[in-house]
DRENZA-984644 format. One record per residue (C-alpha): residue in three letters; z, y, x; residue number from 1. Coordinates in Angstrom, 2 decimals, m for minus. Each point is the difference from the previous one (the first is absolute). Layout:
<rs>
("ALA",(Z,Y,X),NUM)
...
</rs>
This chain:
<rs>
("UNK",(m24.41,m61.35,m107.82),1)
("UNK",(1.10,m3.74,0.32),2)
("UNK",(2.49,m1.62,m2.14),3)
("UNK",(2.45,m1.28,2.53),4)
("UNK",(1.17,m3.37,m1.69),5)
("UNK",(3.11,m0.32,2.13),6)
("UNK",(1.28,3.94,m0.83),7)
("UNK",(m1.25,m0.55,m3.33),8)
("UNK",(2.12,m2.86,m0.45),9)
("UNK",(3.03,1.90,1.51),10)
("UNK",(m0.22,2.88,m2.68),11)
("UNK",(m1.17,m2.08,m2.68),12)
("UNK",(3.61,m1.97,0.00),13)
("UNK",(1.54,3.67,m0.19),14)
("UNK",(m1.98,1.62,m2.65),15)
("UNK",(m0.43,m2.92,m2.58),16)
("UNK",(3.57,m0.24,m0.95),17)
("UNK",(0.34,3.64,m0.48),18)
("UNK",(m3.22,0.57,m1.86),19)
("UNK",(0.99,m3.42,m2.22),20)
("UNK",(3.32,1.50,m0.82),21)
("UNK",(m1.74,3.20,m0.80),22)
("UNK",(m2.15,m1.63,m2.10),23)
("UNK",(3.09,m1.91,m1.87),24)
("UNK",(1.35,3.66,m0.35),25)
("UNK",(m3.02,1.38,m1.85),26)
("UNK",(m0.16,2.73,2.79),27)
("UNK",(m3.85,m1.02,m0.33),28)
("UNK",(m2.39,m2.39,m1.42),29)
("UNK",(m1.82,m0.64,3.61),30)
("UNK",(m0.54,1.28,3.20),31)
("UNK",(m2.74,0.01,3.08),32)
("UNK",(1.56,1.07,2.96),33)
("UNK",(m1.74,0.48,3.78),34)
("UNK",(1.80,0.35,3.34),35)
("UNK",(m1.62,1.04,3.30),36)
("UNK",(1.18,0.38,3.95),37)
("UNK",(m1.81,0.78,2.56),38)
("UNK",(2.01,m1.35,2.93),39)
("UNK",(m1.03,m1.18,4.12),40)
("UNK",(m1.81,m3.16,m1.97),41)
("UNK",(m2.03,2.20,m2.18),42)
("UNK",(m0.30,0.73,m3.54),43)
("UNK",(2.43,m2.45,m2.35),44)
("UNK",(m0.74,0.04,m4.22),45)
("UNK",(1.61,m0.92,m2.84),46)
("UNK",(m0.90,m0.70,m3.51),47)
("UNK",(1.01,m1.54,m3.02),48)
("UNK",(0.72,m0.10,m3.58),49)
("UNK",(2.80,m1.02,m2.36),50)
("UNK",(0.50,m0.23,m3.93),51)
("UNK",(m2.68,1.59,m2.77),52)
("UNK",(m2.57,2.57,0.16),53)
("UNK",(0.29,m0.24,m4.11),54)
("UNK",(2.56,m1.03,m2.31),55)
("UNK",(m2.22,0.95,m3.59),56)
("UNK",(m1.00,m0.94,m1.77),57)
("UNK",(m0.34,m3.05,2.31),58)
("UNK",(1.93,m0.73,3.57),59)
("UNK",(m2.65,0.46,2.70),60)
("UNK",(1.14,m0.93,3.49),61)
("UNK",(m0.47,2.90,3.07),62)
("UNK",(m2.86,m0.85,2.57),63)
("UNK",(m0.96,1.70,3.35),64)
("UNK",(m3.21,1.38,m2.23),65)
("UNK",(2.23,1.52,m2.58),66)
("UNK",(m0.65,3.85,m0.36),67)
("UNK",(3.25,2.39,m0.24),68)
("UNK",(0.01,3.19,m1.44),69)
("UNK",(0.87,2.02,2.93),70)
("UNK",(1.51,2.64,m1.79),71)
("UNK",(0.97,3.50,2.35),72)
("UNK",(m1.27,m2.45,3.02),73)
("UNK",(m3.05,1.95,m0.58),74)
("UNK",(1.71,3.00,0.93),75)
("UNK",(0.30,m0.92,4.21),76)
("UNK",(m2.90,m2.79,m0.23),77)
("UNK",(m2.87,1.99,m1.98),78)
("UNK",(0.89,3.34,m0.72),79)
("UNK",(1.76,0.96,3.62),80)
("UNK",(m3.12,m2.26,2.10),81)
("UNK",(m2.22,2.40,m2.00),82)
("UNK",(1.22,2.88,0.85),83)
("UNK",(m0.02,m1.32,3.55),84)
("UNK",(m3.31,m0.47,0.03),85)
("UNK",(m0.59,3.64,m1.25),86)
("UNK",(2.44,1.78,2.47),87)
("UNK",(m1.66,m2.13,2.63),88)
("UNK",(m3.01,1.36,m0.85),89)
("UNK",(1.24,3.58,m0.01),90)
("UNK",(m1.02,0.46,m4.12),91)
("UNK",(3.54,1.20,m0.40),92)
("UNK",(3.10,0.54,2.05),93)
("UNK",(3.93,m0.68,m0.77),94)
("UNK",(0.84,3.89,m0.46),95)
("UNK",(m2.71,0.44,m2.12),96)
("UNK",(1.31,1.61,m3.78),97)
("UNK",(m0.57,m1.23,m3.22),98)
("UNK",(m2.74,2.16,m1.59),99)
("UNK",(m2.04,m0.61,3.43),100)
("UNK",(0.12,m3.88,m0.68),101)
("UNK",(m0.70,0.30,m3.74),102)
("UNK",(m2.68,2.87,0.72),103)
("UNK",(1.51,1.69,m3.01),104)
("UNK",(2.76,2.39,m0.82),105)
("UNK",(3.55,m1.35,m0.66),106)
("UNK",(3.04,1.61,m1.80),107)
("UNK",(2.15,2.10,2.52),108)
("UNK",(2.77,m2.27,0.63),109)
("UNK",(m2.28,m2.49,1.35),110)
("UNK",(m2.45,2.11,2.20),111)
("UNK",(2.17,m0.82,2.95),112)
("UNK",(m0.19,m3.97,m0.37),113)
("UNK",(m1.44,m1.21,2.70),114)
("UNK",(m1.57,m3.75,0.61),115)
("UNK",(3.54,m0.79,2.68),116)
("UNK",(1.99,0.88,m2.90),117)
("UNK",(m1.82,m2.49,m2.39),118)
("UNK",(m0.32,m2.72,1.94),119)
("UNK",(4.46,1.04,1.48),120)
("UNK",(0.87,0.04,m4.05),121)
("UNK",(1.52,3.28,0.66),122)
("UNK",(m2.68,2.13,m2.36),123)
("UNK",(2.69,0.50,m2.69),124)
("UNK",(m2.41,m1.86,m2.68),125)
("UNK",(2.07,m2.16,m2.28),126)
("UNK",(0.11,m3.79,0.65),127)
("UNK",(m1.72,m1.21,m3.00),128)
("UNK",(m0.84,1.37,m3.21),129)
("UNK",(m1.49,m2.49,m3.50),130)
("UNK",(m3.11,1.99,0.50),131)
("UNK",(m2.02,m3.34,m1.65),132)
("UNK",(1.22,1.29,m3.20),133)
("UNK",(m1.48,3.27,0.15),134)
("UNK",(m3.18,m1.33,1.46),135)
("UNK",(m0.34,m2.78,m3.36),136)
("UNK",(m1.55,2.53,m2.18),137)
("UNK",(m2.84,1.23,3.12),138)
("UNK",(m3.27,m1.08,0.57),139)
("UNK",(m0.41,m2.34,2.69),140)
("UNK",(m1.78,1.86,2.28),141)
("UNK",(2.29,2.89,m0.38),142)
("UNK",(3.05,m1.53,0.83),143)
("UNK",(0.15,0.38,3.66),144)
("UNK",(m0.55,4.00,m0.27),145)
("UNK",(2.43,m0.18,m2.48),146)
("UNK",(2.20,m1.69,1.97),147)
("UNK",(0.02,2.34,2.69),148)
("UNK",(0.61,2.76,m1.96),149)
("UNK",(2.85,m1.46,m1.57),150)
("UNK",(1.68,m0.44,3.57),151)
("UNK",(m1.41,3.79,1.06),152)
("UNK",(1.85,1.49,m2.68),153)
("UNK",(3.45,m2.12,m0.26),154)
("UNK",(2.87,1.66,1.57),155)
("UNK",(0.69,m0.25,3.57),156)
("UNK",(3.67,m2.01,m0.23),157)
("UNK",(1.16,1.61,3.81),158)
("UNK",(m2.11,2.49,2.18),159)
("UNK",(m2.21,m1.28,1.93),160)
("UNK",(1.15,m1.82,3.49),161)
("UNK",(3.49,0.40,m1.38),162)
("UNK",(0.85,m3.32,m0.69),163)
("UNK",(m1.32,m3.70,0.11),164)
("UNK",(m0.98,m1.65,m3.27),165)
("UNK",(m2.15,m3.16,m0.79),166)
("UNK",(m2.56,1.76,m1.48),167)
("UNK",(m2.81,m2.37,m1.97),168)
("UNK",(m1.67,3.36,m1.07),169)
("UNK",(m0.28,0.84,3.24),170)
("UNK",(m1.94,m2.66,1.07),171)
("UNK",(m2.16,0.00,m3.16),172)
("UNK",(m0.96,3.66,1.25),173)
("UNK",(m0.92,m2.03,3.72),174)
("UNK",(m2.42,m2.49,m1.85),175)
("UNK",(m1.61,3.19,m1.26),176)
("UNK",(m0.60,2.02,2.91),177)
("UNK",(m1.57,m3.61,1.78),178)
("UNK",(m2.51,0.04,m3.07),179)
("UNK",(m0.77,4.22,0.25),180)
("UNK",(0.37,0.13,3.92),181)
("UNK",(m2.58,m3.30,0.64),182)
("UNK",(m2.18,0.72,m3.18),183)
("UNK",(0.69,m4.02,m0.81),184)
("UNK",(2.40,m1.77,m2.67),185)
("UNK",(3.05,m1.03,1.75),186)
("UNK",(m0.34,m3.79,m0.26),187)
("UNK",(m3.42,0.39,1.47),188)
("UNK",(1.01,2.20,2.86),189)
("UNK",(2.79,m2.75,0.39),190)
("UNK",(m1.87,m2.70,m0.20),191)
("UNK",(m2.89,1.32,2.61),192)
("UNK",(1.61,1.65,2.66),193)
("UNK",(3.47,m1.41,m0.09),194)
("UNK",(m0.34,m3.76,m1.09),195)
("UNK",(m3.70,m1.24,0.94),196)
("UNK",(0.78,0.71,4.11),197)
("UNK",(2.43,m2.76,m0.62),198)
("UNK",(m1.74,m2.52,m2.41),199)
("UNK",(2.48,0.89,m2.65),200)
("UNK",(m2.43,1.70,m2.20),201)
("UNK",(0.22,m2.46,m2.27),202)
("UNK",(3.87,m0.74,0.31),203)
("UNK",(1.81,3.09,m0.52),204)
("UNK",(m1.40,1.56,m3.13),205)
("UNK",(0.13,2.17,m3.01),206)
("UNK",(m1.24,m1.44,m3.69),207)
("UNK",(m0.26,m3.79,0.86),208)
("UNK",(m0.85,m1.29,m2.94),209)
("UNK",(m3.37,2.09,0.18),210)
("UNK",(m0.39,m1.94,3.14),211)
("UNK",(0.08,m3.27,m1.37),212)
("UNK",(3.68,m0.57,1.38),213)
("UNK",(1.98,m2.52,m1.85),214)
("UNK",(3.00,m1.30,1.30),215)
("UNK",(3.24,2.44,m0.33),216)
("UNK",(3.17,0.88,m0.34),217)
("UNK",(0.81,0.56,m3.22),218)
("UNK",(2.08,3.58,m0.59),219)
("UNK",(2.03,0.71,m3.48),220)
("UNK",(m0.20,0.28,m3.07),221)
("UNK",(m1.36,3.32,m0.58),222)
("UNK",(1.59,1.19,m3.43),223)
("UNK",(m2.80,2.47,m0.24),224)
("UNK",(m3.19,m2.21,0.84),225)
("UNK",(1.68,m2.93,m1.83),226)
("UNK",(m0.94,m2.40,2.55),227)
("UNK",(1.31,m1.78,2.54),228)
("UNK",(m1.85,2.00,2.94),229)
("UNK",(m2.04,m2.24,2.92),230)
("UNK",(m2.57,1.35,2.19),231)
("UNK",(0.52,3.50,m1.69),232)
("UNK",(1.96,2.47,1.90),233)
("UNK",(3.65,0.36,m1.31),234)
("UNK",(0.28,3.61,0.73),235)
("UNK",(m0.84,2.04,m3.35),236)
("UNK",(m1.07,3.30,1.73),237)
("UNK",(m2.59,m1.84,2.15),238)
("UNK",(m0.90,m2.11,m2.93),239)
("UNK",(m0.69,3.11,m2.20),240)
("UNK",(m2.71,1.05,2.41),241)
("UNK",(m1.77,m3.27,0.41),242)
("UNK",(2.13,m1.99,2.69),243)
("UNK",(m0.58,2.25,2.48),244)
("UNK",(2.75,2.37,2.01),245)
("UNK",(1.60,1.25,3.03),246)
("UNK",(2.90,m1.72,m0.74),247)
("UNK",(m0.36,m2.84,m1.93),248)
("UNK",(m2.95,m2.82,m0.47),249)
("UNK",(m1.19,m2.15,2.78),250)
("UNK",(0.68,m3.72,0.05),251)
("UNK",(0.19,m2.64,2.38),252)
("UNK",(1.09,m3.32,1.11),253)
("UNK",(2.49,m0.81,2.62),254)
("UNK",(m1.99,m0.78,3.22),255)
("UNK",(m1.99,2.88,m1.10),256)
("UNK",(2.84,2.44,0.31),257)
("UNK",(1.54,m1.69,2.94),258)
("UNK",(m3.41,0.71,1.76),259)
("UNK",(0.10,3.39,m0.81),260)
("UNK",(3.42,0.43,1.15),261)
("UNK",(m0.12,m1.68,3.42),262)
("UNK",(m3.22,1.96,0.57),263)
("UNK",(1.89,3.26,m0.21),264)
("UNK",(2.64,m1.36,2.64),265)
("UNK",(m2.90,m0.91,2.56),266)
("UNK",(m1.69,3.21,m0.61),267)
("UNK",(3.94,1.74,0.56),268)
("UNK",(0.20,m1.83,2.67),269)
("UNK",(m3.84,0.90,1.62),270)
("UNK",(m1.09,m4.28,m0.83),271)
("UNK",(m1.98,0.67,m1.77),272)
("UNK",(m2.87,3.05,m1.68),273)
("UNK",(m1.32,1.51,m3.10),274)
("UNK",(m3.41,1.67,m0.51),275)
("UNK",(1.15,2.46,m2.66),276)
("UNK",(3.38,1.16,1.64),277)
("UNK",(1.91,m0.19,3.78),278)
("UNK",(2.86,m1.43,1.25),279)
("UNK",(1.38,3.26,0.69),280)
("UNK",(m0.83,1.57,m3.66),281)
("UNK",(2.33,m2.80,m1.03),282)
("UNK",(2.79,0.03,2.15),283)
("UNK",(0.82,4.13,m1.05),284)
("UNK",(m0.62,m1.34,m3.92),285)
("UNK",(3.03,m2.88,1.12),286)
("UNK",(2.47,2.49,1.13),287)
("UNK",(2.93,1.16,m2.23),288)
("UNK",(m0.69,3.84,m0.58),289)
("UNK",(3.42,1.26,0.04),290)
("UNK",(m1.23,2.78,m2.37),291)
("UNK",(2.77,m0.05,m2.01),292)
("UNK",(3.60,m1.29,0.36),293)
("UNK",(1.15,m3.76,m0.68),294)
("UNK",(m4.00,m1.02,m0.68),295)
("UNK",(m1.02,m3.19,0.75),296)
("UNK",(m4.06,0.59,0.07),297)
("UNK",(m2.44,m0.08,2.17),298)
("UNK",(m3.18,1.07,m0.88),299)
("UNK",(m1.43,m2.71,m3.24),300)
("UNK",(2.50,m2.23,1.67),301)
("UNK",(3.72,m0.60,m0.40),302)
("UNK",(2.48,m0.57,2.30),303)
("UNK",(3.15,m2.10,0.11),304)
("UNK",(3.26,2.01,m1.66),305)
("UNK",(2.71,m0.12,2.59),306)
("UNK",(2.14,m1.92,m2.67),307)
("UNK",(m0.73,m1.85,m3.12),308)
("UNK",(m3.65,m0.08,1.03),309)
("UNK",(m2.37,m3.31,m1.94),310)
("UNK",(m1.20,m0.69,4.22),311)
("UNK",(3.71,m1.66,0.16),312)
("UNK",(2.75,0.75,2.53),313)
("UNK",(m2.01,m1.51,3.12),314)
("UNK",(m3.46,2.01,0.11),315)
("UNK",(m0.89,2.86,2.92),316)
("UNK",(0.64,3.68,m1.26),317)
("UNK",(m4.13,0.35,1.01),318)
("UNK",(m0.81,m2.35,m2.67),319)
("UNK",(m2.45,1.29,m2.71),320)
("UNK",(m0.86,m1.84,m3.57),321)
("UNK",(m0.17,0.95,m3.80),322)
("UNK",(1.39,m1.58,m2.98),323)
("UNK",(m2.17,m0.51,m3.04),324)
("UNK",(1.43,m0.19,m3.78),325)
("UNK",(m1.40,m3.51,m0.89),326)
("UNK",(2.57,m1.52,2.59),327)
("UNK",(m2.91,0.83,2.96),328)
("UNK",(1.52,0.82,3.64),329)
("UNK",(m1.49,m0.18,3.90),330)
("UNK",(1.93,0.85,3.00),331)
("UNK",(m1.08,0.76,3.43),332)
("UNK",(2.56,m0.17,2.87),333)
("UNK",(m1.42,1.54,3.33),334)
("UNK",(2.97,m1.64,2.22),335)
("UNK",(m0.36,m3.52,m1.27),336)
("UNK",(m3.85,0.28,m0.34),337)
("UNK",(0.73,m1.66,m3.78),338)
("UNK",(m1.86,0.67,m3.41),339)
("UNK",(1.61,m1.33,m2.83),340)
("UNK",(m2.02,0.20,m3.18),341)
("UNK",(2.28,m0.72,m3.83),342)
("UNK",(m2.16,m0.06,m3.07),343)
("UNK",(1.47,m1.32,m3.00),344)
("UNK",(m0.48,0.26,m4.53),345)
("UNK",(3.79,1.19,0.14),346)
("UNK",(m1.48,2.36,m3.02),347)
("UNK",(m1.07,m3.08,m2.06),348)
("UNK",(0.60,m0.24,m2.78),349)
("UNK",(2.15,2.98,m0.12),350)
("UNK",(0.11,3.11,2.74),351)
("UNK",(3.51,0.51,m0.96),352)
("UNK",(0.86,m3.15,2.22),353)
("UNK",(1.29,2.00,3.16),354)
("UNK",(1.97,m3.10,1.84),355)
("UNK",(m2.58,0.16,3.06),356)
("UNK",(1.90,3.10,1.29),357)
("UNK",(2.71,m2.59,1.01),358)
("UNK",(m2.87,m2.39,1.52),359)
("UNK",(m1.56,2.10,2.19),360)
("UNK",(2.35,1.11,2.24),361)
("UNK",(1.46,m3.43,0.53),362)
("UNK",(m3.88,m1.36,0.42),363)
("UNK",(m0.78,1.91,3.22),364)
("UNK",(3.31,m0.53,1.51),365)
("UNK",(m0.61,m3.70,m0.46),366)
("UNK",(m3.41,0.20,1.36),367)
("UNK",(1.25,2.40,3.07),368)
("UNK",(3.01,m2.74,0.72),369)
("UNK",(m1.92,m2.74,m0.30),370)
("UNK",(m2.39,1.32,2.06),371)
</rs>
């Protein structure tokens, strides 16, 4: 990818008064954000950074280097590539139910589950449960099995493929069957098959302060840890099992992301090839399901809401992208050929700062008018 200094010019005299006023408004101590087109001329990128990547107990500005806390981007960039890779592969298959992919029986009301309605969020499992505080008083190394049989046995909150709902423990259950299906720890399986055919083995990862990572964005305040949390992930389920999870827990810096992201467009768009999953494999995984009514999912990947949606008012209905708690967000648009990548410390000091949902929206459509 080259940085195009006249385009980059062009959208850096867009973005930097919004993101300054953003930053006046507290809707977030800093940001990284990365554009790519691929037009006639080639490939065009973008990337730059605004405001703090810290504000305690010492202001720290952002840098290129600086490592986000991706947040539920590891849902579509670890968790759903994974799975790729082992569909591709034929280890398991879309229809394939529940106790199959755990190899192990499951209550009744979940027999039926099948990996399409994980990876849809139309199981029925619950969004989100504290399940960190239940895991506290359990061994380390029990946790995970723990874990998973705290999600086995909650209650189903719909039947299954009944209606769409952002399900984290859904995806937690996806990180598992990676790790029982390939007979390797997620972030490993990640990191080898998904990551190192790209060079971003060492870019995108889980744990980063076990890999001698220093530079990041800083999250909040964590009442319960009593720290100021940096390097660590934010999420307290995947923290309770050692940073590790299929919904929460890898970290990366911008160019890093934006990489990842524009790859997935040239592979959409047959540019480009992967040695662990086709071109094909992904385009049916980018598709909305239309499994059930007024859901906006594809398959590990969202799609744009036909109102209200965080893509903004200008982006094509074939878009795909994910949101991530920490104030994380990518967006691919198919029509335009564009990848927009958003991560920001909107949680820090405090997650209950929730202005970004204004930002967002009003980011893309500045990028897509500028543009």
């Amino acid at each position: 990818m080259k940085d195009d200094g006249f385009f980059a010019a062009g959208l850096y005299e867009k973005l930097d008064p919004l993101i300054r006023d953003a930053l006046r408004s507290k809707v977030f101590p800093g940001a990284a954000v990365g554009i790519s087109v691929n037009s006639g001329s080639g490939k065009r990128s973008f990337a730059s950074v605004w405001g703090n990547s810290s504000l305690f107990p010492r202001p720290k500005k952002m840098s290129r280097e600086t490592l986000f806390d991706l947040a539920s981007l590891t849902k579509p960039l670890a968790t759903t590539l994974a799975l790729l890779c082992l569909v591709q592969d034929k280890q398991i298959h879309l229809d394939m139910t529940l106790p199959t992919l755990l190899q192990r029986d499951v209550p009744s009301d979940k027999k039926n589950i099948t990996l399409r309605h994980l990876l849809n969020h139309c199981s029925g499992l619950a969004a989100h449960h504290p399940f960190y505080r239940q895991l506290a008083d359990v061994a380390e190394q029990e946790r995970k099995n723990t874990l998973l049989n705290l999600i086995l046995t909650d209650d189903l909150c719909w039947p299954v493929a009944s209606k769409a709902l952002y399900s984290d423990l859904g995806f937690i259950l996806l990180g598992m069957i990676v790790e029982i299906q390939s007979g390797l720890a997620l972030d490993i399986f990640v990191r080898e098959k998904v990551m190192a055919p790209l060079g971003l083995d060492d870019r995108l990862v889980f744990n980063p302060r076990q890999k001698d990572k220093k530079n990041f964005a800083a999250t909040e305040n964590c009442p319960w840890r009593k720290k100021v949390l940096a390097g660590e992930v934010s999420d307290d389920n995947t923290y309770a099992v050692g940073g590790v999870s299929g919904q929460a827990g890898m970290f990366g810096a911008i160019d890093s992301v934006l990489l990842l992201s524009s790859f997935l467009l040239d592979l959409w768009q047959e540019r480009a090839a992967h040695s662990s999953f086709s071109s094909a494999l992904l385009k049916e995984f980018l598709q909305r399901q239309h499994m059930v009514k007024e859901s906006s999912w594809a398959l590990g990947f969202d799609t744009p809401s036909p109102s209200g949606s965080s893509a903004g008012t200008f982006i094509s209905p074939h878009s795909v992208g994910h949101l991530g708690f920490t104030g994380t967000s990518f967006w691919i648009d198919p029509e335009r050929q564009l990848v927009m990548v958003l991560l920001t410390n909107r949680v820090h000091p405090s997650r209950e700062n929730n202005l970004i949902r204004q930002f967002r929206p009003l980011f893309h459509d500045t990028i897509i008018q500028s543009l």
